[in-house]
PLY file of the C-alpha trace (Angstrom):
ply
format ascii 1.0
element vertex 191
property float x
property float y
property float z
element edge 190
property int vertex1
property int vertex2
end_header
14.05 142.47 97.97
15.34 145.31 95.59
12.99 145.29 92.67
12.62 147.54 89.45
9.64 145.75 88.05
7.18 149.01 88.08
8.05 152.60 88.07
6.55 155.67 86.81
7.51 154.82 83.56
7.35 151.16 83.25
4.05 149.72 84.44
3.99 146.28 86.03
1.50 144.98 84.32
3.61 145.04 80.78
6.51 142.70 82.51
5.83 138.76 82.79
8.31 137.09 85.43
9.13 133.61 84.05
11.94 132.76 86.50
15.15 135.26 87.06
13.53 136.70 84.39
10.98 139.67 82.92
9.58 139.29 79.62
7.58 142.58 78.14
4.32 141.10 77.34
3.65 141.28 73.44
0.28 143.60 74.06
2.53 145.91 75.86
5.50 146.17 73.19
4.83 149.72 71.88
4.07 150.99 75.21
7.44 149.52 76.70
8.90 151.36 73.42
7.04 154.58 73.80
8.65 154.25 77.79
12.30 153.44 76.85
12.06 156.65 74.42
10.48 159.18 77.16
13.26 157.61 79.54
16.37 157.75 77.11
14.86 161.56 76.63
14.92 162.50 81.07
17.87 160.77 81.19
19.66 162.75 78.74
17.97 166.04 80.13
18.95 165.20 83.73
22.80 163.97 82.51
22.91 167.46 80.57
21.95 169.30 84.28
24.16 166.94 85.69
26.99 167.99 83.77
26.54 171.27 83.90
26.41 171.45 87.87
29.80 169.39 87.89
31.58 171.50 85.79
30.09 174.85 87.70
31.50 173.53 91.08
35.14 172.94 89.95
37.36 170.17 90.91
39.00 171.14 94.61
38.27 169.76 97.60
38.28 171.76 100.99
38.35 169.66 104.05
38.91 171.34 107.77
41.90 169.16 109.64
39.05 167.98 111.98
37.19 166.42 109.01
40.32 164.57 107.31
40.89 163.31 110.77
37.55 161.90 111.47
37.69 160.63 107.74
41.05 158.91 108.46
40.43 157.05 111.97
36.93 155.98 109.93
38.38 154.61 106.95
40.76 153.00 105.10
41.44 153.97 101.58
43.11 150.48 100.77
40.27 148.59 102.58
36.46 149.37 102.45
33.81 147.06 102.15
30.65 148.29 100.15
29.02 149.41 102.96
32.49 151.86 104.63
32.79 153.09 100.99
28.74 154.13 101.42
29.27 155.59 104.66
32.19 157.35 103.06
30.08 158.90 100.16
27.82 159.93 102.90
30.26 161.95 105.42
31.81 163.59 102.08
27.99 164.80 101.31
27.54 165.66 104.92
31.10 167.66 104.53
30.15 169.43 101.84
32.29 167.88 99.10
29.72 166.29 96.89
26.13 166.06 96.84
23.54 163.81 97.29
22.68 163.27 93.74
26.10 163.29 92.85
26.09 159.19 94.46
24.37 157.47 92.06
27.53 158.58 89.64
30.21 157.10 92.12
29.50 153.33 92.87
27.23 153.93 95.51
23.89 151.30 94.52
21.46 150.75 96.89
21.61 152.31 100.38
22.85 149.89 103.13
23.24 147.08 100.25
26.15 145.22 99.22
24.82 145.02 95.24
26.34 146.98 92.53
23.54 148.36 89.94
23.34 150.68 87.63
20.38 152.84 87.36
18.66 152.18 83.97
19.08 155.90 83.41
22.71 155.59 83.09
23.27 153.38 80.90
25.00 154.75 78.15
26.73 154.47 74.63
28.95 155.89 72.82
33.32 156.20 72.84
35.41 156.07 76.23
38.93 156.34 76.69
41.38 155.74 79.92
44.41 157.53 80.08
46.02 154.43 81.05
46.47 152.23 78.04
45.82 148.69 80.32
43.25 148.26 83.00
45.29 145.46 84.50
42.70 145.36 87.86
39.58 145.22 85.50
38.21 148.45 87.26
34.73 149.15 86.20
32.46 151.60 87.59
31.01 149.61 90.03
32.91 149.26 93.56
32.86 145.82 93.27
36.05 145.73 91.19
37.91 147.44 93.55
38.32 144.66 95.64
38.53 147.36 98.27
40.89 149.34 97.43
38.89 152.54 96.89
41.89 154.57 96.23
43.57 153.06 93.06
39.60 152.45 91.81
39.04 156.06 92.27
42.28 157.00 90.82
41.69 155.00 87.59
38.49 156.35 87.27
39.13 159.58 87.92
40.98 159.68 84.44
38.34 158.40 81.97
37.14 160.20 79.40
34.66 160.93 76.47
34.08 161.74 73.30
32.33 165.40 73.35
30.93 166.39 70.23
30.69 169.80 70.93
34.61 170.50 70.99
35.31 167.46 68.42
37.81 166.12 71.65
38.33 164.01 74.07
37.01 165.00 77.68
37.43 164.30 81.24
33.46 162.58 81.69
31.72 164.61 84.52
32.06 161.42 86.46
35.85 161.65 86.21
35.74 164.85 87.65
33.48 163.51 90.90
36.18 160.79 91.18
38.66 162.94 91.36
37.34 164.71 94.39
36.96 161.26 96.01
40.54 159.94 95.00
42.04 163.64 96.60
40.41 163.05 99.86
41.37 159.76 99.53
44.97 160.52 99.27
44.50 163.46 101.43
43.67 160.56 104.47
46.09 157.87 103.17
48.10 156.87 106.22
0 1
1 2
2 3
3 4
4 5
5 6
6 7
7 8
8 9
9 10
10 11
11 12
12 13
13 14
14 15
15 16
16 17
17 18
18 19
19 20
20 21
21 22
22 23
23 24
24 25
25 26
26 27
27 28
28 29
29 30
30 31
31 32
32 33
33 34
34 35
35 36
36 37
37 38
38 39
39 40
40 41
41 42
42 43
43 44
44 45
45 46
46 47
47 48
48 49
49 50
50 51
51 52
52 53
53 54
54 55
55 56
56 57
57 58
58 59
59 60
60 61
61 62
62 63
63 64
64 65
65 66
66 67
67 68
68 69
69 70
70 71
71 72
72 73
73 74
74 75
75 76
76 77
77 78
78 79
79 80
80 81
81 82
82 83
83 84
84 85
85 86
86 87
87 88
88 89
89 90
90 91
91 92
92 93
93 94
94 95
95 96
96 97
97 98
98 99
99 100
100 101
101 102
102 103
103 104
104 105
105 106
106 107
107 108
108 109
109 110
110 111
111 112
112 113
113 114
114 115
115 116
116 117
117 118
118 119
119 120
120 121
121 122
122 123
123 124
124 125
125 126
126 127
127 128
128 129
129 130
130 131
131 132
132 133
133 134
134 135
135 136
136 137
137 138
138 139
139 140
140 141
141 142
142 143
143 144
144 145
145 146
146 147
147 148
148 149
149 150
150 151
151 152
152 153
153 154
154 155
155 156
156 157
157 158
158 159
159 160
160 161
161 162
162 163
163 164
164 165
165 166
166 167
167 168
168 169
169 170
170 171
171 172
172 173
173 174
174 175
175 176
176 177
177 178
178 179
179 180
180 181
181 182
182 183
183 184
184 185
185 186
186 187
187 188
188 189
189 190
């Protein structure tokens, strides 16, 4: 059982479980407010670091031969369950092309798990744009939508981008830039 009912934030003592449901107890309401605040502030913080690191480590990928070989007889860009796209994520953090931390930005959910969730500390507003006027596979950003096909998901995803207020323009999203790495090795294995 995957459960987010208590953290270090949220306490499980403010959350009533009526059902498939939680219900923030009314004694707990400012507290649960006071929570959601100092969590919308870390998140922010941690997407800002996040961001930063992305942009500092640039956009090429460097695989050996040996490596795209092992990557190709192990997977198949057009066909990966949850679980081969997982194990995937992991050799490309064990090769050096992403790190750990940079998972929880590509689809990868729970370890060993077939759900899709997002952490609550990615959840985000705010203006996104595709470079592709239709999404005619409904990709999303969880791997789910893929149906499998890792390659066209990470392709498609690897193009979205945001609204940075900073520069007054439209953005590749740091996210973009992780798929991208993922849809080049993905190509760079297609057989």
């Amino acid at each position: 059982m995957i459960s987010g009912a208590s953290n270090r934030i949220f306490q499980r003592e403010w959350i009533e479980v009526k059902g498939n449901y939680g219900f923030v107890k009314t004694e707990y309401l400012d507290a649960v407010q006071k929570a959601l605040a100092e969590q919308q502030k870390e998140a922010a913080k941690a997407y800002d670091s996040f961001t930063e690191r992305v942009k500092e480590s640039g956009s090429s990928v460097k695989l050996t031969g040996e490596q795209k070989k092992y990557l190709a007889e192990h997977f198949d860009p057009k066909r990966m369950s949850k679980l081969d796209y997982q194990a995937f994520l992991d050799k490309l953090c064990e090769f050096g092309v992403l790190e750990e931390a940079d998972k929880e930005y590509l689809g990868y959910g729970v370890k060993g798990s077939s759900l899709d969730m997002t952490p609550l500390n990615r959840v985000r507003t705010g203006a996104y744009l595709s470079p592709v006027r239709e999404n005619p596979m409904g990709y999303t950003d969880c791997f789910s939508s893929s149906r499998g096909d890792a390659a066209s998901w990470a392709k498609y995803l690897s193009g979205v981008m945001g609204w940075d207020e900073g520069t007054n323009s439209w953005q590749k999203k740091p996210e973009a830039l992780l798929f991208g790495k993922v849809h080049d090795v993905l190509k760079a294995i297609s057989g």
